[in-house]
N, C-alpha and C positions, 0 to 999 in steps of 0.2 A: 678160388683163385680166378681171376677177369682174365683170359685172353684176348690180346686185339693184333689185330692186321697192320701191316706197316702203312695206311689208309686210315688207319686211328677207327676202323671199324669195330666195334666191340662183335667176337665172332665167337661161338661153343668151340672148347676143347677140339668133338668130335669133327667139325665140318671144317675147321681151319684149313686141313691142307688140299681141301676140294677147291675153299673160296680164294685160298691164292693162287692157286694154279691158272686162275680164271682173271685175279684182280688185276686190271693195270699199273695200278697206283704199285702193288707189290712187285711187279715182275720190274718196272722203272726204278724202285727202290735198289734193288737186285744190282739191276745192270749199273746204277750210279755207284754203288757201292764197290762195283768191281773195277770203275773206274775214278776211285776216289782222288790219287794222285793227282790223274789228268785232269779232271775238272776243279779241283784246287789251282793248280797253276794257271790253267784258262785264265779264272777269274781275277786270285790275287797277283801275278803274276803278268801274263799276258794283257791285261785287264780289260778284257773281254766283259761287257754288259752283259743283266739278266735279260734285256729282250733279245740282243743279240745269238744268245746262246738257246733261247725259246724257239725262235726262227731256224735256227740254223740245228736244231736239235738231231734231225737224223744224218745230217753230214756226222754234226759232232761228234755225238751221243752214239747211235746209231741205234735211238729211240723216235720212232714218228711223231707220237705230243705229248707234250708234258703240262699239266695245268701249271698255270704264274701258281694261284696262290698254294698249290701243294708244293711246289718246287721250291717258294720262299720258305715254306713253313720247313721243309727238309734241310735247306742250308743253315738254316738257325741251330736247326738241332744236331748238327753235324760240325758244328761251329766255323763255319766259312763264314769269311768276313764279307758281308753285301756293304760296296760304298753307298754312301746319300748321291742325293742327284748334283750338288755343287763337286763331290770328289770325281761322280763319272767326267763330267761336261768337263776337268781341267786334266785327265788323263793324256797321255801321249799318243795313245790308240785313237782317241776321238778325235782330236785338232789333226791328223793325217787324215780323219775319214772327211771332216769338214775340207781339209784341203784339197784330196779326192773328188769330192763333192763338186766344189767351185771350179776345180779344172775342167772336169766332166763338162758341166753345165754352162761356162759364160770365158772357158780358158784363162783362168787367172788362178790365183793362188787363193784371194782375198778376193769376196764378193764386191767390198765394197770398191777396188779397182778397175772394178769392171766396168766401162763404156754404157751398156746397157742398163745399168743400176745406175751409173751415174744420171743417165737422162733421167730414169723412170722419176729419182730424188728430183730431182730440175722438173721435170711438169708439174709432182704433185704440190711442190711449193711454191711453184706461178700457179698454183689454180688454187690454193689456200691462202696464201700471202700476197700474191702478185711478183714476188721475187722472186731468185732462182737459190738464194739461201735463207734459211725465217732469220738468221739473225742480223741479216741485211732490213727489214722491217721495220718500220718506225713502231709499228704497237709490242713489236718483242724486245724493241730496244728499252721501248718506256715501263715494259713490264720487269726486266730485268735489274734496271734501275732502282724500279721502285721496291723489288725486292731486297736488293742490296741496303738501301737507307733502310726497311723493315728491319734487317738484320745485322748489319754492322753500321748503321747511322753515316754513311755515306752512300753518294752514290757512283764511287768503285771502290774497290779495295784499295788501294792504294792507300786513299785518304784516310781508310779507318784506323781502331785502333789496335786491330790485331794485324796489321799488316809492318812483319819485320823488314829491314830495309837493306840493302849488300852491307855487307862488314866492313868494308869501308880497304881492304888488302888488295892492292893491285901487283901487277907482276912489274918486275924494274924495266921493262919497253914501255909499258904503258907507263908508268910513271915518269920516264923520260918526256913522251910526247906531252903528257900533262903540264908537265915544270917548263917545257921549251912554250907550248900556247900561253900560261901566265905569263912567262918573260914578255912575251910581242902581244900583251893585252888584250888577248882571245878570249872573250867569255864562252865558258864550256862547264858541260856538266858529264860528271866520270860513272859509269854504271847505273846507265836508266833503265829503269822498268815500267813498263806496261802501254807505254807509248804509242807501240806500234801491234798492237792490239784486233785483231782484226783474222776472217775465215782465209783458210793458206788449201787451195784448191789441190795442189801435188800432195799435201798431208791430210787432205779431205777430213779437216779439225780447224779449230778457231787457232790461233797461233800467236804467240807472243813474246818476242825474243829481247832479250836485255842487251841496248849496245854499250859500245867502253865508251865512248866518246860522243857526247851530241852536242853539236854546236846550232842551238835553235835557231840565232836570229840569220843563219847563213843557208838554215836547211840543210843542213850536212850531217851526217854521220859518220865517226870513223873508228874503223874496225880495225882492231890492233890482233894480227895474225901471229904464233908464235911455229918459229918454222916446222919445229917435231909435230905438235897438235894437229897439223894445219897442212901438214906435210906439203912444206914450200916446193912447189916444179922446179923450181933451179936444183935442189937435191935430191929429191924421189919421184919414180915415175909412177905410173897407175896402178900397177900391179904390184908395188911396192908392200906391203903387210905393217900395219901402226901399232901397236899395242898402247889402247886407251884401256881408259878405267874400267870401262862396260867388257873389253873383250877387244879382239884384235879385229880391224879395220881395213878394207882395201885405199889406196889413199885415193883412186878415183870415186869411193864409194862419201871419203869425206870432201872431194870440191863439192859433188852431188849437194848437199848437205847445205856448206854454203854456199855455194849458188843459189840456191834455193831461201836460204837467208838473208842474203843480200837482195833479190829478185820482190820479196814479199818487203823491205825494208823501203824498195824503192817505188814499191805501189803506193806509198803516203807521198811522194812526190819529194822526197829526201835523194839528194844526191851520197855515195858512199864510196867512200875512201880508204882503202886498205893498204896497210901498213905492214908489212913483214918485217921478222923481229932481227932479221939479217940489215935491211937496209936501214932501221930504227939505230942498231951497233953502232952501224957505220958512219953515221949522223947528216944519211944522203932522200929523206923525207920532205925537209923543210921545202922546197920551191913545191911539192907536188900539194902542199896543203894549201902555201899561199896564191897558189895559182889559181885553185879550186875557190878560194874567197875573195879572188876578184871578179 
């Protein structure tokens, strides 16, 4: 009969219990063992990382070092579940240490909010591009492009053939203001997309917002607000609480929002006209449109 050491040493009957009194690998077996509970929970539980618990092993443990791969090979055989690296990095443990991390280091929450990150992005792309975003570029425009016709035989989605288009369902304000511009010979087009297509600097992303209403040949835009959504100021004030579909809302956190929609709508040089679904009822809109197209 083979005897071996918890080391997977193959050892004699006679000398076993001299060579563990001695082994590390054994006396760390020992002590994990006597802390089975707690190092389960650590892991599946608190979900504590294996380097983390490597590092931090005599706090934890109150074992000085533990080899990675005898410590992997021990958890297998003990049947503790080790995540892959995509289940650590989407942990709750981890996104608090990265946020940790970012406050520490540049006081933000989010690196890329950070002032200092923002420039570093801003020089290396004037010193690769000449701009201050690549997708401001003429060669990443043309590259883009040309990728698009490679791949959907357009050169934007819109145009192709996998590009579905709104369902065509408007809410009954918007369709008011729709049926009032046909009566007074307004040409308009009702849920455009991709238009206004373009990097939105507060979302530090490319940004692309569908409006309700675009009247092209006036440059105009107009946005039909519905007062709960939109949480009208004549009704609710900032600290008011919304409950949308995502989750509940502060309502100064949704002007934020649109502001910011309307701000990026009017960087294409489009004037924007908003329409709340109170004064839409009321049928107290019409001067502020046709005022706006003269």
């Amino acid at each position: 009969m083979k005897t071996f050491c918890a080391c997977n040493r193959l050892i004699s009957t006679l000398t076993i219990n001299s060579h563990q009194e001695k082994c590390s690998c054994y006396l760390n077996h020992k002590k994990l063992l006597n802390q089975f509970d707690f190092l389960k929970n650590l892991i599946e539980v608190e979900e504590y990382s294996i380097d983390e618990i490597l590092k931090r092993s005599n706090e934890l443990l109150n074992i000085k070092t533990i080899s990675r791969n005898w410590f992997e090979k021990w958890l297998l055989k003990n049947d503790i579940k080790r995540r892959t690296i995509k289940e650590s990095n989407s942990t709750k443990r981890r996104h608090q240490k990265v946020i940790n991390t970012a406050l520490k280091n540049y006081g933000v929450t989010n690196v890329s909010k950070s002032n200092i990150i923002k420039q570093r992005k801003e020089d290396t792309c004037l010193k690769l591009y000449g701009v201050k975003n690549p997708y401001q570029s003429e060669e990443k425009k043309d590259k883009i492009k040309q990728t698009m016709l490679n791949r959907y035989g357009s050169e934007s989605f819109n145009g192709s053939k996998f590009y579905k288009p709104h369902s065509g369902i408007i809410s009954n304000p918007h369709n008011l203001v729709s049926n009032w511009l046909l009566c007074n010979n307004i040409s308009h087009q009702n849920e455009v997309g991709g238009k206004f297509f373009g990097w939105n600097d507060k979302l530090d992303r490319n940004y692309s917002p569908r409006v309700d209403i675009l009247l092209n040949d006036h440059q105009i835009v107009i946005e039909i607000f519905g007062d709960y959504w939109h949480a009208n100021p004549k009704f609710y004030k900032m600290n008011d609480i919304i409950k949308l579909y995502h989750g509940n809302e502060l309502a100064k956190n949704i002007w934020d929002h649109d502001r910011n929609r309307i701000d990026h709508i009017k960087s294409f040089k489009f004037n924007v006209i908003i329409l709340w679904e109170h004064d839409i009822n009321n049928f107290s809109f019409s001067n502020t449109v046709l005022e706006s197209i003269k």
